[in-house]
C-alpha positions in Angstrom: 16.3 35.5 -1.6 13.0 34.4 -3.6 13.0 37.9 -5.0 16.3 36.9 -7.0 15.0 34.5 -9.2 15.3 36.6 -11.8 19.3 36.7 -11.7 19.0 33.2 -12.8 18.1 33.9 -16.0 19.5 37.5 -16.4 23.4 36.8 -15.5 23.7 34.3 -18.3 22.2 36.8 -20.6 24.0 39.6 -19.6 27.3 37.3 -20.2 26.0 37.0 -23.7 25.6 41.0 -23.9 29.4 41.1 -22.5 30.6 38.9 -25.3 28.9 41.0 -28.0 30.0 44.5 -27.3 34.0 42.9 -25.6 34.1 39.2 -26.7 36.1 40.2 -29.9 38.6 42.4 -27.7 38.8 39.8 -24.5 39.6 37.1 -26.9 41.2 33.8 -26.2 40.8 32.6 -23.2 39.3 35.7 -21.0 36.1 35.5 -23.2 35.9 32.2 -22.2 36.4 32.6 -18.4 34.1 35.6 -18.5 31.4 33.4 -20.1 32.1 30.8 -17.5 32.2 33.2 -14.3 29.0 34.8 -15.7 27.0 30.9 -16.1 29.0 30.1 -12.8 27.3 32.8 -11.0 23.7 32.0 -12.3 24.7 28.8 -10.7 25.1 30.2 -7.4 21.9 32.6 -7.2 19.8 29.1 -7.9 21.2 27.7 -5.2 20.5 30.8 -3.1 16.9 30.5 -4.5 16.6 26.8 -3.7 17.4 27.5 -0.1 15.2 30.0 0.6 12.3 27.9 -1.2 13.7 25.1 1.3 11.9 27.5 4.0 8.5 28.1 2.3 6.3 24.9 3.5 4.8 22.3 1.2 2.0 22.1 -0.4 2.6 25.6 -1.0 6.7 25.6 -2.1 6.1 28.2 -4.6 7.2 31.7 -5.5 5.8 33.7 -8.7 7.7 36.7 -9.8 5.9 38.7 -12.1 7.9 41.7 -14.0 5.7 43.2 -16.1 3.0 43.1 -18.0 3.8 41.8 -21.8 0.6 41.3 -23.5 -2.5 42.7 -22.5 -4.2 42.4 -26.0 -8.2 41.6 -25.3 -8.8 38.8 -23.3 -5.5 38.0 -23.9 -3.2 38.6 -20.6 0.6 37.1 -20.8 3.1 38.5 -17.7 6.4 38.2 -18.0 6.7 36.1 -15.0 8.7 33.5 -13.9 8.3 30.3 -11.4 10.6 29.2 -8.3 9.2 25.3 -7.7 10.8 22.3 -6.8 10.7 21.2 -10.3 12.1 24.0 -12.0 14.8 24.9 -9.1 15.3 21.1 -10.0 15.9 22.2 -13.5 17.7 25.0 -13.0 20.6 23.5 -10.6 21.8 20.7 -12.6 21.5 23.1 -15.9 23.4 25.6 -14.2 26.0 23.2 -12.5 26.8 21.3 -16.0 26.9 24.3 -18.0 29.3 25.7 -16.1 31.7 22.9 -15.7 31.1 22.5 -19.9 32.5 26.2 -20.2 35.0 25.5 -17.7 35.9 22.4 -20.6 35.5 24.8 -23.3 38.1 26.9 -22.7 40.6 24.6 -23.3 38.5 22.9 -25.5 37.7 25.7 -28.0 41.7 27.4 -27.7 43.2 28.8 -31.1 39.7 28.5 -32.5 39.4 31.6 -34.9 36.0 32.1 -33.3 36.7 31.7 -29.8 34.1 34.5 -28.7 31.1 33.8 -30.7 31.2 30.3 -29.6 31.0 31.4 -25.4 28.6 34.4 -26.8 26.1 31.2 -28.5 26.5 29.1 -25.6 25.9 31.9 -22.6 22.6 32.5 -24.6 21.8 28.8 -24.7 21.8 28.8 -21.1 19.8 31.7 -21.0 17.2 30.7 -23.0 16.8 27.5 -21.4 16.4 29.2 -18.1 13.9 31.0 -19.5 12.5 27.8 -20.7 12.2 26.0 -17.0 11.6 28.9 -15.2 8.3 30.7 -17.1 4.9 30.7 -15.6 3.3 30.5 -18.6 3.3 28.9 -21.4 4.0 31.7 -23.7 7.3 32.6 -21.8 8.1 28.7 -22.0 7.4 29.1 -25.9 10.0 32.3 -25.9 12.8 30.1 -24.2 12.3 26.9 -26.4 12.6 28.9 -29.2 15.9 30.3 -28.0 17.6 27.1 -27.2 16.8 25.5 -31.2 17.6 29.0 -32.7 21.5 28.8 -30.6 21.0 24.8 -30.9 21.2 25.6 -35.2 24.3 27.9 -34.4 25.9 25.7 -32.3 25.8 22.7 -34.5 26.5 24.5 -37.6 29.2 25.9 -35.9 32.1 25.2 -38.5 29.9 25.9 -41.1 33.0 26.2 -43.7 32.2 22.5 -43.6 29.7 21.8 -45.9 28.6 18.2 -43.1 28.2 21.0 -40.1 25.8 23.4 -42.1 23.9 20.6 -43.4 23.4 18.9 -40.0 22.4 23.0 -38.4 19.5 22.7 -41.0 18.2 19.8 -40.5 18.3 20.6 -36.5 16.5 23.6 -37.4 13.9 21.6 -39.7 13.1 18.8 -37.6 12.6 21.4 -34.6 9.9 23.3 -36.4 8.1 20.3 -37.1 7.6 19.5 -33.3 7.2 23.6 -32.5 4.3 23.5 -35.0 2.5 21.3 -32.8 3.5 23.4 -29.5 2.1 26.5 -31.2 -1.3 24.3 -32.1 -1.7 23.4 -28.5 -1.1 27.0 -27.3 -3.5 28.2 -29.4 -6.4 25.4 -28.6 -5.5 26.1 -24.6 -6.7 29.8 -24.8 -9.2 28.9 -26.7 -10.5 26.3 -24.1 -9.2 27.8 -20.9 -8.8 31.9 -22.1 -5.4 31.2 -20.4 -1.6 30.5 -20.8 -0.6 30.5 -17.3 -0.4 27.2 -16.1 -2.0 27.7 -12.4 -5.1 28.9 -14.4 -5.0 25.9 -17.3 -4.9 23.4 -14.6 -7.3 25.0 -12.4 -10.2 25.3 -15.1 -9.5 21.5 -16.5 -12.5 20.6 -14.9 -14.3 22.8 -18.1 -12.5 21.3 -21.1 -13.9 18.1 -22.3 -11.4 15.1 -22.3 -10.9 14.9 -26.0 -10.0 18.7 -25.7 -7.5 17.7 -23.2 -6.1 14.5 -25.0 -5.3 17.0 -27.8 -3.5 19.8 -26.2 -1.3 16.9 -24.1 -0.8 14.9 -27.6 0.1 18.3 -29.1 2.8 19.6 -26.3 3.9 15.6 -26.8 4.3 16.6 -30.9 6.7 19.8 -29.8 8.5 17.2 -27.1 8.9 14.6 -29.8 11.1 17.2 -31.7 12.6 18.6 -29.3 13.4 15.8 -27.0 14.5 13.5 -30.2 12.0 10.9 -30.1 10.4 8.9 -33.1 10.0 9.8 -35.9 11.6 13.3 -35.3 15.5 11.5 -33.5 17.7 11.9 -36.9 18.5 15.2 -36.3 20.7 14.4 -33.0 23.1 12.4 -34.7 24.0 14.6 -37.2 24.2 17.2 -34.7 27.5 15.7 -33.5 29.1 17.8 -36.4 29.2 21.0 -33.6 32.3 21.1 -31.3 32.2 18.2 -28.9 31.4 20.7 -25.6 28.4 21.9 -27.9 27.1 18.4 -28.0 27.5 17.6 -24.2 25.4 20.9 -23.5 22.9 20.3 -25.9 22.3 16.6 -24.7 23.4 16.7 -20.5 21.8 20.2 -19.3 19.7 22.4 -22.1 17.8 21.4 -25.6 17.2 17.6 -25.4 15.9 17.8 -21.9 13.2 20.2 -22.3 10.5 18.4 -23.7 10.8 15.6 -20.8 10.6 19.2 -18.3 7.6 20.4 -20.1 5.6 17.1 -20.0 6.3 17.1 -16.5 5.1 20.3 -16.1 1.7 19.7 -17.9 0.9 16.8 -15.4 -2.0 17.4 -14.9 -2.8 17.4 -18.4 -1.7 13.9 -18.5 -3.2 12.6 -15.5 -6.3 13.7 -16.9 -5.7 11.7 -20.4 -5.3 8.3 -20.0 -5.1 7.6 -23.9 -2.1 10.6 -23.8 -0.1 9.3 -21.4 0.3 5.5 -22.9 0.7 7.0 -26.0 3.5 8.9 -24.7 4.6 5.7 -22.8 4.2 3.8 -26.1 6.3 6.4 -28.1 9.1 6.5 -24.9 9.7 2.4 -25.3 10.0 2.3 -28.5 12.5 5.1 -28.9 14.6 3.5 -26.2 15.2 0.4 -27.7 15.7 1.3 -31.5 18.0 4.2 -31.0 19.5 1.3 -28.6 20.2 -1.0 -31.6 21.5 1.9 -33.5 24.2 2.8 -31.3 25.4 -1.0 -31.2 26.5 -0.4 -35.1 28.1 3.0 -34.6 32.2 3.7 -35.5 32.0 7.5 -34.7 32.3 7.9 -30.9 30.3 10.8 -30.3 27.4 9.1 -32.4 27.5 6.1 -29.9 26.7 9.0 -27.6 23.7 10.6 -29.3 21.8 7.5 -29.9 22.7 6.8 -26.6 20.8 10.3 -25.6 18.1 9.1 -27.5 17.6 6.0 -25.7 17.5 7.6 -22.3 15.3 9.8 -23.2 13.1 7.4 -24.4 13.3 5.8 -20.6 12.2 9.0 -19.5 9.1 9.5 -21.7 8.0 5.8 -20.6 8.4 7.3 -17.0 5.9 10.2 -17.9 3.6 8.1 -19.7 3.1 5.8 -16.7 2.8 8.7 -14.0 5.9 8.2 -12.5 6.9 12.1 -13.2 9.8 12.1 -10.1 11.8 9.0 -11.9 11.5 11.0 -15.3 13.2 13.8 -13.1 15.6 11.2 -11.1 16.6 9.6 -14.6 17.2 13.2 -16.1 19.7 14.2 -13.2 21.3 10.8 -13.4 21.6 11.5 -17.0 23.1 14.8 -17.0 25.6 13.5 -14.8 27.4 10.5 -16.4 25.9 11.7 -19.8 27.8 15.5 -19.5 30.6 12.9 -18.8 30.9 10.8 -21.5 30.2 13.5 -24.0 33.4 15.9 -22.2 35.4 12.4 -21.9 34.9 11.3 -25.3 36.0 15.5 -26.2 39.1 14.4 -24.4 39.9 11.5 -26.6 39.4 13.6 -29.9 40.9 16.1 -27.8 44.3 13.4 -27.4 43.7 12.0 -30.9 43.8 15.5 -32.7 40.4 15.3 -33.8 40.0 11.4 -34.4 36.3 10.5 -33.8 36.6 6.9 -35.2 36.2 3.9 -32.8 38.1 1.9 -35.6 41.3 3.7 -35.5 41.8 4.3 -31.5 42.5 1.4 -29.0 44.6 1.3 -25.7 44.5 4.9 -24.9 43.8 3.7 -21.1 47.4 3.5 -20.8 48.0 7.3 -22.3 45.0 9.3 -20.9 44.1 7.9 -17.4 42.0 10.2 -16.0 40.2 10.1 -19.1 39.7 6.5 -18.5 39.0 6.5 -15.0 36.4 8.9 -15.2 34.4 7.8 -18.7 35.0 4.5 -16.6 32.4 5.1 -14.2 30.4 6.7 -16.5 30.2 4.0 -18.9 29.0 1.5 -15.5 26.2 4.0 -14.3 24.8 4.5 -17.7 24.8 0.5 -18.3 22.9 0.1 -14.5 25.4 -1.4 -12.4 25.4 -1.1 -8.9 25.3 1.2 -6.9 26.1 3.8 -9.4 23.5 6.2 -10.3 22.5 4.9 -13.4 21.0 1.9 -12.1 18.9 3.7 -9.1 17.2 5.9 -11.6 16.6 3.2 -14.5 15.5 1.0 -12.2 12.8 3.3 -10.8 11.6 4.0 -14.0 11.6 0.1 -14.9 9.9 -0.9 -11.8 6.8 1.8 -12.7 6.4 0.1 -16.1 6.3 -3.5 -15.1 3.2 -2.5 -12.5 1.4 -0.5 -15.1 2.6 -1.8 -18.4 4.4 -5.0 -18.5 4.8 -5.4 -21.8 7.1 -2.3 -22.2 8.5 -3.1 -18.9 10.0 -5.9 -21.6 10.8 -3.4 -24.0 12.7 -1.4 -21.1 14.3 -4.2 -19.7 15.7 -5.3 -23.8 16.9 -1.8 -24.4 18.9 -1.7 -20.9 20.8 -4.3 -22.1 21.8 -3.4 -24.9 22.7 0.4 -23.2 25.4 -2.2 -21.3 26.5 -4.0 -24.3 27.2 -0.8 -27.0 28.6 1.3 -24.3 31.3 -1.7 -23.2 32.0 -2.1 -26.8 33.1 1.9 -27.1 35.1 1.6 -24.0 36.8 -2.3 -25.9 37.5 -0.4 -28.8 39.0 3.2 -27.8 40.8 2.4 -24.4 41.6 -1.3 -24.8 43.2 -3.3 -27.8 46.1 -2.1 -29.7 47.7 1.1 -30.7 45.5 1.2 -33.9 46.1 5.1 -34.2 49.7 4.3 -34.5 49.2 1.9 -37.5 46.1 2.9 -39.7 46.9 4.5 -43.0 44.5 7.4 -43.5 45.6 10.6 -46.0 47.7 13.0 -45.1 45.9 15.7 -43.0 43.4 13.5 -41.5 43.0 13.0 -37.7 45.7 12.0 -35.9 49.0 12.4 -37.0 50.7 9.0 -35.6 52.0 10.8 -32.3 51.4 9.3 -28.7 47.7 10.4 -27.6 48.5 12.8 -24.9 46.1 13.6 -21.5 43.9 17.2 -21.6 45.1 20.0 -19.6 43.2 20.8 -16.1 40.3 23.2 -17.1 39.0 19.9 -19.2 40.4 17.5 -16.3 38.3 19.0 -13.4 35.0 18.9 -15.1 35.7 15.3 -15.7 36.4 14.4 -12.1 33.9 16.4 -10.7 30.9 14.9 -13.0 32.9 11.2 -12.1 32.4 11.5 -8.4 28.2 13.3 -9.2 27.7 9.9 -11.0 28.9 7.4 -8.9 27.5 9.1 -5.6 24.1 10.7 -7.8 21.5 8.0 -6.6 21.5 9.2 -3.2 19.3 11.3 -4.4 16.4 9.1 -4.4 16.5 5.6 -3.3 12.9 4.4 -4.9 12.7 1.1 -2.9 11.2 2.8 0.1 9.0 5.6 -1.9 10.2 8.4 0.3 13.4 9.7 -1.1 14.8 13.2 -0.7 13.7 13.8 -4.6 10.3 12.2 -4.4 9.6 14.3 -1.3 11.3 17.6 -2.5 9.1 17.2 -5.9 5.6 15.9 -4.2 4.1 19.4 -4.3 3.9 19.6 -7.6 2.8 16.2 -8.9 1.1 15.4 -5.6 -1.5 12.9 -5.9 -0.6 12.7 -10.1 2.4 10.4 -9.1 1.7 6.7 -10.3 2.1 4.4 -7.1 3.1 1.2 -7.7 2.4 -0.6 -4.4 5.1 -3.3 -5.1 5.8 -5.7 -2.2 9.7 -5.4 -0.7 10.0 -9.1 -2.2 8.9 -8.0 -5.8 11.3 -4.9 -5.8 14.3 -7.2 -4.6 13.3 -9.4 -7.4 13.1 -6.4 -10.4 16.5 -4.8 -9.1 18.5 -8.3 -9.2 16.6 -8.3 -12.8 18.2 -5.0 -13.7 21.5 -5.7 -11.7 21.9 -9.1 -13.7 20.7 -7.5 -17.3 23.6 -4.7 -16.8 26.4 -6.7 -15.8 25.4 -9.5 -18.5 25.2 -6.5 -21.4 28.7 -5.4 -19.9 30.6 -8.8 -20.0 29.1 -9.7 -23.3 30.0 -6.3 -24.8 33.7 -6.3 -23.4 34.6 -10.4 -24.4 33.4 -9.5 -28.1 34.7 -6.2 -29.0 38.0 -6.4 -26.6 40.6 -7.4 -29.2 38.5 -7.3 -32.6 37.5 -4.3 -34.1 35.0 -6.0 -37.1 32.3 -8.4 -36.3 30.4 -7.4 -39.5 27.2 -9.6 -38.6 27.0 -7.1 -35.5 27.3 -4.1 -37.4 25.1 -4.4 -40.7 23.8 -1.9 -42.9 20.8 -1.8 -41.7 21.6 -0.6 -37.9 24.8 0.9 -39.1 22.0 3.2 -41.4 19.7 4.0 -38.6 17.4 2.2 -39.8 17.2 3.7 -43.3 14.8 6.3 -41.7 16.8 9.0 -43.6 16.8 7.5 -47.1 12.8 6.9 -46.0 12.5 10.2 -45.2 13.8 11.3 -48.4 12.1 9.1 -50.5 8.7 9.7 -48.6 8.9 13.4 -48.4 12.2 14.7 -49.4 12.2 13.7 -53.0 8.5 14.4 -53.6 8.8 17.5 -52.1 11.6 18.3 -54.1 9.4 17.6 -57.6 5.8 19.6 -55.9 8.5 22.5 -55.3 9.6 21.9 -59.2 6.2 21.6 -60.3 4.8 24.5 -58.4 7.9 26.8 -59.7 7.5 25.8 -63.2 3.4 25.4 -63.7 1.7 27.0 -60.7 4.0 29.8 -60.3 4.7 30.2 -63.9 2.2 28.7 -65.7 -0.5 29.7 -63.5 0.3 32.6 -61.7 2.8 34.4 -63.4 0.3 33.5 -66.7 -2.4 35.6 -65.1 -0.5 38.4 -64.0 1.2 38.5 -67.9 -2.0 38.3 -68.9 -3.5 41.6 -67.3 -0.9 43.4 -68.1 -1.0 41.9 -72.2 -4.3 43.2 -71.8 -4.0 46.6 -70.8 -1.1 46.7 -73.4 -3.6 45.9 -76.0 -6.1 48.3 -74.9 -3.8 51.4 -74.4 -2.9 50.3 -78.6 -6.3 50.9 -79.1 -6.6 53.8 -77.1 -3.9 55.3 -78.7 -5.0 54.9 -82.6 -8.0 57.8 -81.3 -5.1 59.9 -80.7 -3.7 61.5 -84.0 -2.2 64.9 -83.2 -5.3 66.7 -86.1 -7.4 69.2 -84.5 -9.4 68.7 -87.3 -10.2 65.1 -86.1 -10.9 66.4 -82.7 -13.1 69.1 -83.6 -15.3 66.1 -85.5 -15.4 64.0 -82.6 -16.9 67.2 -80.6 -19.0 67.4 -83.4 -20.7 63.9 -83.3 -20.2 63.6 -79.3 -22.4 66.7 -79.5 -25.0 65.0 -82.2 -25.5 62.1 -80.3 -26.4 63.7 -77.2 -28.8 66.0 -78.6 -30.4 63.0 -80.5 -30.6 61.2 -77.0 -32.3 64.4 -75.5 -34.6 64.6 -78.2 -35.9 60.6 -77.5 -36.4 61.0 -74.2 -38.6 64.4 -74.9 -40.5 62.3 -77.4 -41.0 59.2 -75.4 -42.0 61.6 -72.3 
């Protein structure tokens, strides 16, 4: 079964070859459910894989499937080859399970939509490309599948391009991603140089021959590409605007491809990290900090979905301060955990713009518990494992990462522990404000044409239903995964042959980890009550929502005024003096003088063969005469 690995990449892809020779003629919905049977089956090949890697023994629990050859250019050897470990198999179940239940949502979702196809065609290749991403043996092939989820990441988003908000936000995705991919390239390049190698058995088996400042700046340069992929400061303002893409496009991008890769590949370079102290606290540093702005953002949010992405942005934050402290398996635990009630909120919040006929406002919702109750129930438990109550999954797979930064970095630990509760407290205010309250969607007076229309909200039909209860029941029962009180869970052990002795160990006493989980219990359900009493029956608390959260910040308006604006006037300048005053000035000039030259040129040129014949004449004096000085001078 090994020897399939490569179906796990290859069905999603084919489905994407399907939808551009038949999408068009399948239409609405059997492109949809051939997109979904296609990701479905990719699905069911990993799990095949994962079994049969269940029977190779650790340490060795690996399987390397080369196809071919693809660059054999001097000392440069790249194979197209791909990895079966327990991190990617890891990987490639929960991408492959979410993605198919978001398809399964989509095609509801996305019916009537003029471009039905070409929205299953982008997201088959999404999948695809981040398969490629987590399964590649080499960093090159890992290259080939980041690049393919930001390329269909900028389609996706920009999906309803017709509106001018939707292209915008596609370009600055696309922007902000080449930033980070700039540094991924750097770091390629200084690995061959150092190692004569992409693949990563070879990288981290000649580590011993790279200095440590050589290592600390290929690990701080992967961490650059991570930053913008994974959304983490200064690169996160691009996953907010993001939300402009159909809702099933933003649970995708943020639950099971895009987001999560840059968390995957720092785990994959551990042992770049281990050996780079100054790498990993910087990444650890970068992780904490993250988490708790983009936790203060979302408190000041009205747009549901954007409650969401800052939301993203703080969890992933959790998870870089898991990689910078070692603790690589709670990065993983926290990512799973995330994917589940995360995939969840983002389809359950669909279902409320769903109900709402497109209404993303907070503002303008309000008892729709009482009109969409599977909705409810589900985003429910969703909302109380992504604030950390127990025993949902949430709080096993925060608290494991919390617990590894108070024994290595207390401080942050702080940090942590601040931005958890304020996780609990924005994400009870969304659920005060759209499912409790009055029926402010029957009374708000918007314009004609916008969002809802004043008619009861109404429940989704069963292909978005499904999805809903099945990621529901994966996040309440998900931290059976790994129970990281006793150190030996079934993820820790099922992951221990790749980070192996690179896995932080806190030693904590039983009494101590009692004492941080009653922390974290108390923290959640504190941020929960607090959040529900003040934003149950008020919709405006404007000391709670100022300009300057409710802004981000003002890290866009210091983004443009830092580089935007000035960029703008060096690309003015350079078009008007460099390019034309410069450039084009020289090139003028050439040619005026050539001009010039041919006038001259042509004044010899009368059209009198009697002026020719004296111009033979003296041509013929003058060389005699010259002949005739070098006989005398001889």
């Amino acid at each position: 079964m090994l020897h399939l690995t490569f179906l796990i990449f290859l069905l999603p892809l084919a489905g994407f070859a399907v939808q551009v020779l038949l999408g068009r003629r399948m239409g609405d919905p059997l492109a949809g459910a051939v997109a979904t049977t296609f990701v479905g089956a990719s699905f069911v090949v990993g799990v095949l894989v994962f079994f049969a890697l269940l029977g190779v023994h650790a340490p060795v629990r690996s399987f390397t499937q080369v196809l071919w050859t693809w660059l054999p250019v001097g000392g440069l050897h790249v194979n197209l080859g791909f990895t079966a470990d327990p991190l990617s198999m890891t990987m490639v179940l929960f991408v492959t399970g979410i993605s198919t239940l978001i398809h399964l949502y989509s095609i509801s979702y996305m019916k009537g939509d003029p471009d039905y196809p070409k929205f299953f065609l982008y997201l088959n290749l999404f999948v695809a490309s981040m398969l490629i991403l987590v399964l590649g043996n080499n960093l090159l092939v890992t290259f080939v599948g980041w690049e393919g989820v930001g390329t269909c990441s900028y389609w996706l988003i920009s999906f309803w391009f017709h509106r001018d908000s939707a292209a915008s936000a596609g370009k600055k995705a696309f922007v902000y991603n080449r930033i980070g991919d700039a540094g991924f390239l750097l770091a390629m390049f200084l690995t061959f140089q150092s190692v004569g190698s992409l693949d990563y058995s070879t990288i981290f088996a000649r580590l011993g021959q790279v200095s440590p400042g050589t290592i600390t700046a290929i690990a701080l340069l992967l961490f650059v590409g991570a930053v913008g992929k994974s959304a983490q400061i200064p690169l996160f303002p691009w996953l907010a605007d993001a939300m402009e893409g159909p809702t099933p496009v933003s649970a995708l991008i943020h639950a099971a491809t895009m987001v999560t890769a840059g968390v995957y590949l720092m785990c994959r370079v551990n042992p770049l990290l281990h050996a780079s102290g100054a790498a990993s606290l910087t990444i650890a540093i970068v992780g904490a900090a993250t988490a708790f702005v983009a936790a203060t953002i979302a408190c000041a949010q009205s747009d549901i979905k954007k409650v969401l992405a800052y939301s993203t942005v703080s969890q992933l934050g959790y998870m870089f301060l898991a990689v910078g402290t070692g603790a690589y398996e709670a990065a993983l635990f926290l990512m799973i955990a995330h994917a589940f009630f995360k995939g969840l909120l983002f389809l359950g919040a669909g279902s409320v713009i769903h109900g709402l006929h497109d209404e993303q406002d907070l503002k303008r919702m309000g008892n729709l518990r009482r009109y969409m109750k599977v909705t409810f129930y589900t985003f429910a438990v969703a909302w109380l494992a992504i604030a950390g109550v127990p025993p949902l999954s949430g709080f096993w797979a925060k608290g494991d990462v919390l617990d590894n930064a108070f024994a290595r970095y207390p401080a942050l630990w702080v940090v942590g522990l601040a931005a958890a509760l304020l996780t609990a407290y924005y994400l009870s205010r969304l659920v005060a404000l759209a499912f409790f309250g009055d029926d402010r969607w029957r009374t708000d007076n918007r314009p004609a044409g916008h969002g809802h229309d004043g008619s009861e909200p109404h429940e989704s039909p069963w292909p978005m239903k499904v999805p809903l209860v099945i990621l529901a029941i994966l996040a309440l029962a998900g931290g059976a995964l790994s129970f990281p009180w006793y150190g030996s869970g079934t993820l820790l052990r099922w992951v221990d042959p790749v980070f192996g002795a690179n896995l932080y160990d806190a030693h904590q006493s039983v009494g101590l980890q009692w004492g941080l989980a009653i922390t974290d219990s108390a923290v959640a359900i504190v941020g929960v009550v607090l959040g529900f009493a003040l934003w149950r029956k008020v919709t405006e608390r404007p000391a709670l929502e100022n300009a300057f959260l409710r802004r981000s910040w003002y890290l866009n308006e210091l983004y443009d005024s830092v580089i935007g604006r000035p960029g703008a006037r060096l690309a003015a300048f350079t078009a008007s003096t460099v390019e034309g005053g410069i450039i084009d000035g020289a090139v003028n000039g050439i040619a005026s003088a050539v001009r010039r030259g041919g006038g001259l040129v042509r004044r010899a040129q009368t059209g009198y063969v009697r002026n020719y014949a004296l111009g033979i004449v003296l041509g013929v004096v003058v060389i005699f005469g010259f002949m005739l000085t070098r006989v005398w001078w001889s």
